[in-house]
Structure formats: C-alpha cells, structure tokens
PDB file of N, H, CA, C and O in Angstrom:
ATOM      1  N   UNK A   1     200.982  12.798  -3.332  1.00  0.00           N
ATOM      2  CA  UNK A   1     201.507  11.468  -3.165  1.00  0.00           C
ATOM      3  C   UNK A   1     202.931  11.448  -3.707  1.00  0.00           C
ATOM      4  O   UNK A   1     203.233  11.942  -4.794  1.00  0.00           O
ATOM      5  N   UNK A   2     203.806  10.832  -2.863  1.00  0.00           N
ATOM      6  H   UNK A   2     203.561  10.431  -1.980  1.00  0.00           H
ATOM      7  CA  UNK A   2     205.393  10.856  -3.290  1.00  0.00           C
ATOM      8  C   UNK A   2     205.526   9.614  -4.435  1.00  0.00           C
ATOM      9  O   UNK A   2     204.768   8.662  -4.252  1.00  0.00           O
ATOM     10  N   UNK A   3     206.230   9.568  -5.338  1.00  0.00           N
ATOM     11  H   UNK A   3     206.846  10.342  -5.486  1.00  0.00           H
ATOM     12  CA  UNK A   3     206.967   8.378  -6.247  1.00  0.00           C
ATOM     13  C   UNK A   3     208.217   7.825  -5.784  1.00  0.00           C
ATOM     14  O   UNK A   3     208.760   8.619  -5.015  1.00  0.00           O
ATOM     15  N   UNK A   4     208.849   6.818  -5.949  1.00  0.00           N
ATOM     16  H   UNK A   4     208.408   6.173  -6.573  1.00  0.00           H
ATOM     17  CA  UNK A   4     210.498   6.642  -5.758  1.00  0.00           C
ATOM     18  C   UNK A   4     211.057   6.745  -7.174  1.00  0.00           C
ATOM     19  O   UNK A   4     210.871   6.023  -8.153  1.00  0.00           O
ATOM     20  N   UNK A   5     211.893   7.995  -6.987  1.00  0.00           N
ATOM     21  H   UNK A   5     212.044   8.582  -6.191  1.00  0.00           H
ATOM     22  CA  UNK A   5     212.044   7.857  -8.630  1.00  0.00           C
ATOM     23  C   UNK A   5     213.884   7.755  -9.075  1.00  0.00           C
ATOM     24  O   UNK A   5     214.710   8.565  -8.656  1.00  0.00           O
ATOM     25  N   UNK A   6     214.135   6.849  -9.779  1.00  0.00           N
ATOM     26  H   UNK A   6     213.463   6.190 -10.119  1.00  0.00           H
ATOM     27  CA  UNK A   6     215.505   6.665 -10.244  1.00  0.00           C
ATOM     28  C   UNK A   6     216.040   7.882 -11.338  1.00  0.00           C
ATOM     29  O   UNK A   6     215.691   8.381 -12.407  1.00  0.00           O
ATOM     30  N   UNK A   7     216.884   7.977 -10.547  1.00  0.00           N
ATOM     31  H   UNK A   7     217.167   7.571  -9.678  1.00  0.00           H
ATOM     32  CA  UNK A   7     217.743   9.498 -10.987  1.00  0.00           C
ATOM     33  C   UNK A   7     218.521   9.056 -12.083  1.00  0.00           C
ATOM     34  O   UNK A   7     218.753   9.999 -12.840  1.00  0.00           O
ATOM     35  N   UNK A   8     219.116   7.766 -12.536  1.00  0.00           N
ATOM     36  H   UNK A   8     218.927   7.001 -11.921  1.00  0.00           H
ATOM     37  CA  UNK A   8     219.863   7.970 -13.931  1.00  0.00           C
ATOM     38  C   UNK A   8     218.533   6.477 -14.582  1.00  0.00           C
ATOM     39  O   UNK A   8     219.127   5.439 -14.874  1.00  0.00           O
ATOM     40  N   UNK A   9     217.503   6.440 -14.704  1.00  0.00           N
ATOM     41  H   UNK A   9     217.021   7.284 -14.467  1.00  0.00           H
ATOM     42  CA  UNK A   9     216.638   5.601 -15.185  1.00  0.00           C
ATOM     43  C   UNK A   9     216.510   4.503 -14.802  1.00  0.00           C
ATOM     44  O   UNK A   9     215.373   4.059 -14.638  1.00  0.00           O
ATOM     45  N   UNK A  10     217.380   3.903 -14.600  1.00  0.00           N
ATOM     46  H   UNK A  10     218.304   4.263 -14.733  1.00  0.00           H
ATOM     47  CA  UNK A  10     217.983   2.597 -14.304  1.00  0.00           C
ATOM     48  C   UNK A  10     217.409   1.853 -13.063  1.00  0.00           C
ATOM     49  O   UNK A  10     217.879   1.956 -11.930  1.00  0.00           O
ATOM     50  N   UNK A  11     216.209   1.000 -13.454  1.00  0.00           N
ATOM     51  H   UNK A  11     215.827   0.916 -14.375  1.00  0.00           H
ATOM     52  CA  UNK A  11     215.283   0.590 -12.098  1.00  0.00           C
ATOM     53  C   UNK A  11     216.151  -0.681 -11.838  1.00  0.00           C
ATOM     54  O   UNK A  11     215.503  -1.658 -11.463  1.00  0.00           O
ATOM     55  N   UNK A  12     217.544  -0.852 -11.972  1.00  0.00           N
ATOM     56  H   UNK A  12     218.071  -0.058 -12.276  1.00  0.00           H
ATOM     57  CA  UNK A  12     218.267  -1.903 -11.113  1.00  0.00           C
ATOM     58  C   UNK A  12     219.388  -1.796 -10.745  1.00  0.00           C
ATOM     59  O   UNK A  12     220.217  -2.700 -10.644  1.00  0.00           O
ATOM     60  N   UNK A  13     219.607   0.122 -10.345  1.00  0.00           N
ATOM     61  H   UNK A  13     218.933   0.857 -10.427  1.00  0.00           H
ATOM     62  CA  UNK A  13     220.382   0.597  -9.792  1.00  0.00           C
ATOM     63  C   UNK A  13     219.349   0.958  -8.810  1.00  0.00           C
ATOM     64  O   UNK A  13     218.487   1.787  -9.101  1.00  0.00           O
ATOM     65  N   UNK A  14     219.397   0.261  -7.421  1.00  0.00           N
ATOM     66  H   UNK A  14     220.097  -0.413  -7.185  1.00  0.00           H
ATOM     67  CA  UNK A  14     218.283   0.985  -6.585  1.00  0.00           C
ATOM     68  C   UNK A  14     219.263   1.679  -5.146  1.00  0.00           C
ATOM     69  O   UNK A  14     218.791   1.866  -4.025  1.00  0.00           O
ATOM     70  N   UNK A  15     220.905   2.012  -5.629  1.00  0.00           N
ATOM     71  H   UNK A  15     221.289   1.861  -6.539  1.00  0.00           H
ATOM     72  CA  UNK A  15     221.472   2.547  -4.259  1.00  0.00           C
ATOM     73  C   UNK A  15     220.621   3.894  -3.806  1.00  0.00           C
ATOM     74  O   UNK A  15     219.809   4.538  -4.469  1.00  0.00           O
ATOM     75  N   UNK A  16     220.989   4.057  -2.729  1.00  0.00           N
ATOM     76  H   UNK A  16     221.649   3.533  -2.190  1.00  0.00           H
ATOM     77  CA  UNK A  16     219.934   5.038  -2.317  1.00  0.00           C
ATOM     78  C   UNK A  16     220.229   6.358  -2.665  1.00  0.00           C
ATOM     79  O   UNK A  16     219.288   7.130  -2.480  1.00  0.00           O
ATOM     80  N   UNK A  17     221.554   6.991  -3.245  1.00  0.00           N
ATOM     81  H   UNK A  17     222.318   6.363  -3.395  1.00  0.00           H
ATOM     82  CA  UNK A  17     222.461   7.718  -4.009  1.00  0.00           C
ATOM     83  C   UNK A  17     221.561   8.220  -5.260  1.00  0.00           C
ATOM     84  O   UNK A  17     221.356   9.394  -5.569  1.00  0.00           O
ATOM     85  N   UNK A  18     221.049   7.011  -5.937  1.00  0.00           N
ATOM     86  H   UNK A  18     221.216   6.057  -5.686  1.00  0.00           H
ATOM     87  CA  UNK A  18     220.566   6.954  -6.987  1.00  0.00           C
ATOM     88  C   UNK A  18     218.654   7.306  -6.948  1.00  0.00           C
ATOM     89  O   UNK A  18     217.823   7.571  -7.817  1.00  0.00           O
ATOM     90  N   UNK A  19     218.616   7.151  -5.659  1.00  0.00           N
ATOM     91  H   UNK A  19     219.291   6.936  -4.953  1.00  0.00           H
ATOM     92  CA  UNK A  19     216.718   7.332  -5.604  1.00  0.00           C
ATOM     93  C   UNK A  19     216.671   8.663  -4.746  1.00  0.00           C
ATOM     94  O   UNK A  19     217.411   9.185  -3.911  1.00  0.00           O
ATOM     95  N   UNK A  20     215.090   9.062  -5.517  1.00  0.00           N
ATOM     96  H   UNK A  20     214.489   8.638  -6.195  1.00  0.00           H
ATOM     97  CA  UNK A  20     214.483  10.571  -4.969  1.00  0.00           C
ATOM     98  C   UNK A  20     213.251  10.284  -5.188  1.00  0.00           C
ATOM     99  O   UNK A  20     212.787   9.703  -6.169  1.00  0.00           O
ATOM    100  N   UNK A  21     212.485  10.856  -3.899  1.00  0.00           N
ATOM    101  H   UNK A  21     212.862  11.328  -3.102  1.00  0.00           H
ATOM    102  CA  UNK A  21     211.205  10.968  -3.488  1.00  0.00           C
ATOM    103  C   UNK A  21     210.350  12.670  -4.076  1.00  0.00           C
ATOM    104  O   UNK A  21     210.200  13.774  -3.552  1.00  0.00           O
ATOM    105  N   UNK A  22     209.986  12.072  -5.361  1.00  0.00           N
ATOM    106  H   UNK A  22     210.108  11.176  -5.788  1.00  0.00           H
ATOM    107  CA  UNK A  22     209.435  13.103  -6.066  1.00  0.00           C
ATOM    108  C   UNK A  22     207.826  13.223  -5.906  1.00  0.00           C
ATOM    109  O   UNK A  22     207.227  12.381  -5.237  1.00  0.00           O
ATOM    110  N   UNK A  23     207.182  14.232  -6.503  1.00  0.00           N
ATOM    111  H   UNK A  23     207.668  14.916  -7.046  1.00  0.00           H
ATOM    112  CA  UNK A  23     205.879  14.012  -6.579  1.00  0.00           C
ATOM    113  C   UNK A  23     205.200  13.842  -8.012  1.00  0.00           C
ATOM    114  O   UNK A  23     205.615  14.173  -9.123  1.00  0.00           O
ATOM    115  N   UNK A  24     204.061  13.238  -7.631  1.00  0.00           N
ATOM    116  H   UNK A  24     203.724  12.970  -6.729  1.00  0.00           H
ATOM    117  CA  UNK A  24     204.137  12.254  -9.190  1.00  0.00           C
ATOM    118  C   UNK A  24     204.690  13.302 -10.094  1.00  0.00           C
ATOM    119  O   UNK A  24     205.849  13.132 -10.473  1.00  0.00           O
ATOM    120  N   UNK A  25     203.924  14.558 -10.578  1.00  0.00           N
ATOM    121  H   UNK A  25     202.983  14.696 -10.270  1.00  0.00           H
ATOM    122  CA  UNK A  25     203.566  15.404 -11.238  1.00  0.00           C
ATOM    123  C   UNK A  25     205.608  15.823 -11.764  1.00  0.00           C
ATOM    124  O   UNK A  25     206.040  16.002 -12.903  1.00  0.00           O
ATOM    125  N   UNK A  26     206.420  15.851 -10.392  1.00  0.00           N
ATOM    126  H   UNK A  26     206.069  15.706  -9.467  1.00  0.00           H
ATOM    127  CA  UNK A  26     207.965  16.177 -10.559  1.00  0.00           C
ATOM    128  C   UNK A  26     208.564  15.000 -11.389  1.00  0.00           C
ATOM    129  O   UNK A  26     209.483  15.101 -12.203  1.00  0.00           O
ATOM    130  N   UNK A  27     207.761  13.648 -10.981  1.00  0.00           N
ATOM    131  H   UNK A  27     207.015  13.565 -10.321  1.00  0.00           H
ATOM    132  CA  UNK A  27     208.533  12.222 -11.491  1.00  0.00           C
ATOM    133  C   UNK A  27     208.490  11.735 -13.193  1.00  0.00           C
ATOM    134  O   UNK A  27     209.134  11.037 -13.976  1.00  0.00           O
ATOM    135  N   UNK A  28     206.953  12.845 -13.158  1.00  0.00           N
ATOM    136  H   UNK A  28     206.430  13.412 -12.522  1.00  0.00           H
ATOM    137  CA  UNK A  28     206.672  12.529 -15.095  1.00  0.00           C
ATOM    138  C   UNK A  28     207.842  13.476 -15.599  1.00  0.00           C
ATOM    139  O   UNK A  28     208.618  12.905 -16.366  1.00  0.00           O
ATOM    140  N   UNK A  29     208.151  14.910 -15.305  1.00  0.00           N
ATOM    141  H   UNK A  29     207.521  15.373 -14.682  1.00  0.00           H
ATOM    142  CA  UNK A  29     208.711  15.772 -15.705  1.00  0.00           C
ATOM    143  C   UNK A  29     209.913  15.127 -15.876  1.00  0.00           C
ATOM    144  O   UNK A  29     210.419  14.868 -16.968  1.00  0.00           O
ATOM    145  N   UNK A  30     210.582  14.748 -14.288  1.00  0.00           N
ATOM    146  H   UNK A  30     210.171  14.959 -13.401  1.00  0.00           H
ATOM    147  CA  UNK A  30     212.125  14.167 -14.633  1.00  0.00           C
ATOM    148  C   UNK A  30     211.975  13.015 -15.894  1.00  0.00           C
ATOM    149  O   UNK A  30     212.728  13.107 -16.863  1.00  0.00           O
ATOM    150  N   UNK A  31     211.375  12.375 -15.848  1.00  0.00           N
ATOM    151  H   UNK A  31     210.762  12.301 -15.060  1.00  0.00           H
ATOM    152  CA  UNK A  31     211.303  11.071 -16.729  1.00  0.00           C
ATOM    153  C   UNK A  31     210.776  11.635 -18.189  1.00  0.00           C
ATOM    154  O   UNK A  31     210.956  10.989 -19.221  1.00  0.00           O
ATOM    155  N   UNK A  32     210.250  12.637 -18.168  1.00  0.00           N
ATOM    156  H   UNK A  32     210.104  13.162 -17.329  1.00  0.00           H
ATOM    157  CA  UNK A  32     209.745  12.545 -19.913  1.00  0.00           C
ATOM    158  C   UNK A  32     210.481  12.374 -20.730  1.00  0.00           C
ATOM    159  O   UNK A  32     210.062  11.689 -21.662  1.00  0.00           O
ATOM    160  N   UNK A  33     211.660  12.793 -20.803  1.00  0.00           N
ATOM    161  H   UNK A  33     212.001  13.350 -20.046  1.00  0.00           H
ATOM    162  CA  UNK A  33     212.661  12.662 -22.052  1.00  0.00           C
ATOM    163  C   UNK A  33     212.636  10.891 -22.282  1.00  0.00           C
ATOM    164  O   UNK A  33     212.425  10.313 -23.348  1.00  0.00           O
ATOM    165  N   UNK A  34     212.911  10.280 -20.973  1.00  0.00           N
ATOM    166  H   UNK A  34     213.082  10.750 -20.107  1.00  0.00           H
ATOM    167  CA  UNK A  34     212.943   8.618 -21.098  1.00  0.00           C
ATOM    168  C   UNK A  34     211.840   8.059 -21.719  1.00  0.00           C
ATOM    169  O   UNK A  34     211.949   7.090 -22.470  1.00  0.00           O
ATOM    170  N   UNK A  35     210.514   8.733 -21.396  1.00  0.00           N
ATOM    171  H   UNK A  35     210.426   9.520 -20.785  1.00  0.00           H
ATOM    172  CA  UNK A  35     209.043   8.088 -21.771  1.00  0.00           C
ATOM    173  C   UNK A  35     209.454   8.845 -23.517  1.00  0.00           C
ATOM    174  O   UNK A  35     209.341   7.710 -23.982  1.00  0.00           O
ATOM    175  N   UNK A  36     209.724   9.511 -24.487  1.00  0.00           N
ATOM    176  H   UNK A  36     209.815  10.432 -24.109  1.00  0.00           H
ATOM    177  CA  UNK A  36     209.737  10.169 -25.336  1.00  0.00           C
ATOM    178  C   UNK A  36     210.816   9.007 -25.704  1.00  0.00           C
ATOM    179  O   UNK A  36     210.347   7.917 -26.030  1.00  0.00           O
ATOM    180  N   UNK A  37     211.907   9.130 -25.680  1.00  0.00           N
ATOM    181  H   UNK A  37     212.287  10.016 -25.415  1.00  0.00           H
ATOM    182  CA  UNK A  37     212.562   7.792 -26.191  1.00  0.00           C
ATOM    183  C   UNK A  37     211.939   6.438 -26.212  1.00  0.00           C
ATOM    184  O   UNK A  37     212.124   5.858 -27.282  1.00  0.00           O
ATOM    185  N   UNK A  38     211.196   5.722 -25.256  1.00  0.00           N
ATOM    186  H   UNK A  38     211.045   6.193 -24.387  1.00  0.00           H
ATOM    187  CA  UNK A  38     210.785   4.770 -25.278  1.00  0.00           C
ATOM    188  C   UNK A  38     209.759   4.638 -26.143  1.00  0.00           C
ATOM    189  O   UNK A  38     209.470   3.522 -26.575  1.00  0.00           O
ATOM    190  N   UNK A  39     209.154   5.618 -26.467  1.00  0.00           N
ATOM    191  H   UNK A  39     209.389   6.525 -26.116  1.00  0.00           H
ATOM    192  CA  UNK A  39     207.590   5.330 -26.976  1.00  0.00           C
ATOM    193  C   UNK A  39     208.056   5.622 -29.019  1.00  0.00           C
ATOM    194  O   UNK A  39     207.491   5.197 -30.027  1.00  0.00           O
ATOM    195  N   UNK A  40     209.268   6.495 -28.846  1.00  0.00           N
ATOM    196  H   UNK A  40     209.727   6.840 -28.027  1.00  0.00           H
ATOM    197  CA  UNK A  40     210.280   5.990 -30.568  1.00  0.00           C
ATOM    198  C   UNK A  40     210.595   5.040 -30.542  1.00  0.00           C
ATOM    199  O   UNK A  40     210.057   4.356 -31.412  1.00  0.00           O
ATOM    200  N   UNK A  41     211.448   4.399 -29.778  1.00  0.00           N
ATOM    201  H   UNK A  41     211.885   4.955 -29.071  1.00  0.00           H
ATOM    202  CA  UNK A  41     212.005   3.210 -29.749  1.00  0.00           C
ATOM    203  C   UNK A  41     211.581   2.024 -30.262  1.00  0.00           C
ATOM    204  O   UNK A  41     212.095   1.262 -31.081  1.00  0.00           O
ATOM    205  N   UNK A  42     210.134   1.972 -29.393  1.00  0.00           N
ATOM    206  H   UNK A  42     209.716   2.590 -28.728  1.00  0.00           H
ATOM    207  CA  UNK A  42     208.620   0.917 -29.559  1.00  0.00           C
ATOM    208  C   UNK A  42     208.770   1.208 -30.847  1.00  0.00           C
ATOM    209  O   UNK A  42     209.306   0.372 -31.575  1.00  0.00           O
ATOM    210  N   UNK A  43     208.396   2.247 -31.285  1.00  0.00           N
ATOM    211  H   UNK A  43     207.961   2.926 -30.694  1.00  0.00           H
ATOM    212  CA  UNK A  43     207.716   2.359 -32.675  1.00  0.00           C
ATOM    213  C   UNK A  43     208.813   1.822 -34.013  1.00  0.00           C
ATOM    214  O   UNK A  43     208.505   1.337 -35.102  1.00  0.00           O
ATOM    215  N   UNK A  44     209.959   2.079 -33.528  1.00  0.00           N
ATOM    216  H   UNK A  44     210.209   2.473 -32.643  1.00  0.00           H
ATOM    217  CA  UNK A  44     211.054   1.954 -34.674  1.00  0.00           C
ATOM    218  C   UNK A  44     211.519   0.104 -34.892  1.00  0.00           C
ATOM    219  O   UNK A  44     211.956  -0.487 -35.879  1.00  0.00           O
ATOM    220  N   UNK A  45     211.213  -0.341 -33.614  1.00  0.00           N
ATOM    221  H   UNK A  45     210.858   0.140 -32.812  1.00  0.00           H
ATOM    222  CA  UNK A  45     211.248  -1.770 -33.813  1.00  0.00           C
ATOM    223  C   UNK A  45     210.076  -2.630 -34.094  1.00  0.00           C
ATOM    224  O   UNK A  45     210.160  -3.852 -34.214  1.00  0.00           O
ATOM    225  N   UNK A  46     209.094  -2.020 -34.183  1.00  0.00           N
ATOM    226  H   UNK A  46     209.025  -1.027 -34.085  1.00  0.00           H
ATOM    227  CA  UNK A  46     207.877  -2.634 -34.322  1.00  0.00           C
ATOM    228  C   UNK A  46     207.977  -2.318 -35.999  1.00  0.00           C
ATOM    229  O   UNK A  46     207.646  -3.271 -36.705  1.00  0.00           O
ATOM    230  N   UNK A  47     208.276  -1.441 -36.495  1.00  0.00           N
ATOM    231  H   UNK A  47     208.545  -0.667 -35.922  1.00  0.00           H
ATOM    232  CA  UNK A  47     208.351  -1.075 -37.926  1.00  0.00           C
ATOM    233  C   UNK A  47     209.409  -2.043 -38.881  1.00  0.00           C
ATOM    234  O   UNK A  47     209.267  -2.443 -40.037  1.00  0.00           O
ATOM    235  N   UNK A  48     210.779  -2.290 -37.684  1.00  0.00           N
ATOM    236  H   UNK A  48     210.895  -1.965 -36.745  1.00  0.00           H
ATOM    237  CA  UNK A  48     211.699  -3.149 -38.447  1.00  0.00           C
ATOM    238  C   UNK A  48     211.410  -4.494 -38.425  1.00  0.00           C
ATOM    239  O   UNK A  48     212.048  -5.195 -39.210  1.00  0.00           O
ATOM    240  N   UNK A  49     210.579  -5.033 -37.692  1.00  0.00           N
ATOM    241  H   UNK A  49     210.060  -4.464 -37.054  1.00  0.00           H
ATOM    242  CA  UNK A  49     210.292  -6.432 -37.141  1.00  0.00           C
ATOM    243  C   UNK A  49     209.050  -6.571 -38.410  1.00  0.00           C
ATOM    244  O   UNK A  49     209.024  -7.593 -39.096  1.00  0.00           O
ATOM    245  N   UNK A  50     207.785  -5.154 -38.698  1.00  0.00           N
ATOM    246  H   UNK A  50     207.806  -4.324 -38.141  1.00  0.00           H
ATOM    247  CA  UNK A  50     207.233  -6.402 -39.785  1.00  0.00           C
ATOM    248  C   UNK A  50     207.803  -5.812 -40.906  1.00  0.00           C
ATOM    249  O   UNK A  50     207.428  -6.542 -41.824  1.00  0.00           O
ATOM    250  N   UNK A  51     208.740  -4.594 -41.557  1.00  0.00           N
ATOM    251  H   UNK A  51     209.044  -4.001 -40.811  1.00  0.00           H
ATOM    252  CA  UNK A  51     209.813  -5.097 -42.426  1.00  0.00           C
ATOM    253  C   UNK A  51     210.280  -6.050 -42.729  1.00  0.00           C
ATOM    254  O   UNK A  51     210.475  -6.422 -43.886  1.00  0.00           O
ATOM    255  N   UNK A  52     210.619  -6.782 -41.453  1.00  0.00           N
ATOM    256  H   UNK A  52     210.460  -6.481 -40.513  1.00  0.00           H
ATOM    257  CA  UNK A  52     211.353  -8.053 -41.701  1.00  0.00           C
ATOM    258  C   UNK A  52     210.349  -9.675 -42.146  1.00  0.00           C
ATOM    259  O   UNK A  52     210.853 -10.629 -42.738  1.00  0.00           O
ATOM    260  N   UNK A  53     208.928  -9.608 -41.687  1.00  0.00           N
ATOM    261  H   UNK A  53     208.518  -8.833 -41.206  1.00  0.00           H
ATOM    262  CA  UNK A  53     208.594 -10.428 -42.189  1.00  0.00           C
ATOM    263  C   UNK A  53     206.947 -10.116 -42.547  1.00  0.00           C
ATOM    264  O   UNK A  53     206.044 -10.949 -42.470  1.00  0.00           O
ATOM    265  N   UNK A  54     206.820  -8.803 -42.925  1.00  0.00           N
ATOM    266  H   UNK A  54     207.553  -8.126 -42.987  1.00  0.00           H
ATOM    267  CA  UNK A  54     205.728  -8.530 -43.536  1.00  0.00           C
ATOM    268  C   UNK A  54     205.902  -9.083 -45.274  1.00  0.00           C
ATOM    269  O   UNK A  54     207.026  -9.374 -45.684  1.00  0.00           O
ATOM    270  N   UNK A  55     205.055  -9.151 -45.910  1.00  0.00           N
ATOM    271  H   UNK A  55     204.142  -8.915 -45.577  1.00  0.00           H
ATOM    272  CA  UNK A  55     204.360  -9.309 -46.990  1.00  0.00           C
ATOM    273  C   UNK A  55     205.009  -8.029 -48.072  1.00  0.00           C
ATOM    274  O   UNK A  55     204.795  -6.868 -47.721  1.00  0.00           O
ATOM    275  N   UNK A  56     205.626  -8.223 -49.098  1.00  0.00           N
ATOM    276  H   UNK A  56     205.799  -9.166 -49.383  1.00  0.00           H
ATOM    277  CA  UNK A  56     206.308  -7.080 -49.637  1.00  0.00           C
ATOM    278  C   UNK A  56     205.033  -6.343 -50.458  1.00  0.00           C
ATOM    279  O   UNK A  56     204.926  -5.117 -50.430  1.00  0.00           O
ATOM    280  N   UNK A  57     204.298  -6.994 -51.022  1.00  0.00           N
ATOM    281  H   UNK A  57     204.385  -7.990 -51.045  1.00  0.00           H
ATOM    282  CA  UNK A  57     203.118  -6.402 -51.457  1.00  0.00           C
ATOM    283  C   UNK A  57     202.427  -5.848 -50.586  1.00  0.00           C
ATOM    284  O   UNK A  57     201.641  -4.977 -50.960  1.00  0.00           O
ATOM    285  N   UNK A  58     202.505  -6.147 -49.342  1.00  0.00           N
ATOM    286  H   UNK A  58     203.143  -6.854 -49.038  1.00  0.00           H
ATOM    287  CA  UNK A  58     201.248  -5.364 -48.149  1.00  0.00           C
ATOM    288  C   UNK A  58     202.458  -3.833 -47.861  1.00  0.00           C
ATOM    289  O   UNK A  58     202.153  -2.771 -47.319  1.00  0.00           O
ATOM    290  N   UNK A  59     203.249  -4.063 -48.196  1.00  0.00           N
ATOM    291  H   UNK A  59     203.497  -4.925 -48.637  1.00  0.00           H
ATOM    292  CA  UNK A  59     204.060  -2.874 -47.939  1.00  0.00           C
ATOM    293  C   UNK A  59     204.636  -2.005 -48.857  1.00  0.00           C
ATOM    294  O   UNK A  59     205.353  -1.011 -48.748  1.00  0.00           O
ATOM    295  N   UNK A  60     204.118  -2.659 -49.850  1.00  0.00           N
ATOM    296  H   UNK A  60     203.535  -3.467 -49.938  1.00  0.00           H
ATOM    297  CA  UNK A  60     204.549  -1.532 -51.462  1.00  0.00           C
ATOM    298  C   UNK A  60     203.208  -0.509 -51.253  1.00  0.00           C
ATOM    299  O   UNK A  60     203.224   0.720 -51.315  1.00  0.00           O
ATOM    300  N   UNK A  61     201.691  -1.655 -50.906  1.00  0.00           N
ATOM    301  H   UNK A  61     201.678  -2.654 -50.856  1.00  0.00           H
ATOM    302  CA  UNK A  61     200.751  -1.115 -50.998  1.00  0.00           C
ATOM    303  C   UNK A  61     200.573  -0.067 -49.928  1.00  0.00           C
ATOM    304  O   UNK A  61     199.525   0.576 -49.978  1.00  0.00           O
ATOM    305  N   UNK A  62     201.643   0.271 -48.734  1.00  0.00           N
ATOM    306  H   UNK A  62     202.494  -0.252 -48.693  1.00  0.00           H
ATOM    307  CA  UNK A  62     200.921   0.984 -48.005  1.00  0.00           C
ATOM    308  C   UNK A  62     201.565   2.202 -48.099  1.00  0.00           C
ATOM    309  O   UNK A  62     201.097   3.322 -47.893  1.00  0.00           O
ATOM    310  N   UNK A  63     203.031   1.785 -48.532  1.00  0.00           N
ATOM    311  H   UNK A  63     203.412   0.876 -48.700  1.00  0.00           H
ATOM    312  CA  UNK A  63     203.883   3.138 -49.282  1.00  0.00           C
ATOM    313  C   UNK A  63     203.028   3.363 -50.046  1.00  0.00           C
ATOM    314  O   UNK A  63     202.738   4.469 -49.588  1.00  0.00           O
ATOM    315  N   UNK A  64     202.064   3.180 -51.214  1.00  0.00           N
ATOM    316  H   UNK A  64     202.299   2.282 -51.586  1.00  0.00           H
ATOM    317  CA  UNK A  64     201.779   4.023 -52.197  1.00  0.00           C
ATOM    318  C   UNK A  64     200.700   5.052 -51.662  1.00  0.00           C
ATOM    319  O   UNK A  64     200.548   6.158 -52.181  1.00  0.00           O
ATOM    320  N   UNK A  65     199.999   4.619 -50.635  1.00  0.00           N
ATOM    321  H   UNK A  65     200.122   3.721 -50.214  1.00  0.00           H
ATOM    322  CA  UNK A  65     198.881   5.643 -50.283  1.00  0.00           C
ATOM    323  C   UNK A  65     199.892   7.009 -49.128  1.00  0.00           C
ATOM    324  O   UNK A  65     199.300   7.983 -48.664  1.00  0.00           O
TER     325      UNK A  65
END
C-alpha cells in the first residue's frame, strides 16, 4: 500500500515538488527522525508544564526516589 509522504515534514506544504508516494514501511523510515523528535518534544513540555504548576512537595518527593 502506497502513503503520500511530505519530503521536508511539513503537512501544509502540499506542492507536488514536495510529495512522494512511498510505501508505508519507506514512509516510517523517511519520517523516523521526525517521530523521534516529536515523541522528546511531548515529553519535555509535558515535564515543563507540571513544573510549572505541580505541587513542589509532589516533586521534591519524586526527585528523592
């Protein structure tokens, strides 16, 4: 089965310059580095967000273990 897959990531650059008809299996490969950033990314703002309004005791306590 073919994918349409965006060659610089960017799903709102859709010139046709920019798209290739990969197969899934080619479309994870091109894209992993993007899925590998995204899935840090998630994690690094989800960490600063309850930094920001977590409980300082729920977070002394989880540094100590």
């Amino acid at each position: 089965m073919l994918a349409c897959a965006h060659l610089d990531h960017d799903p709102g650059n859709s010139m046709p310059g920019n798209l290739a008809a990969l197969c899934q299996r080619c479309h994870m490969i091109h894209d992993a580095a993007e899925h590998r950033w995204q899935r840090w990314w998630n994690v690094f703002r989800l960490r600063a967000i309850r930094d920001l309004y977590e409980d300082p005791r729920v977070t002394r306590e989880r540094s100590a273990h």
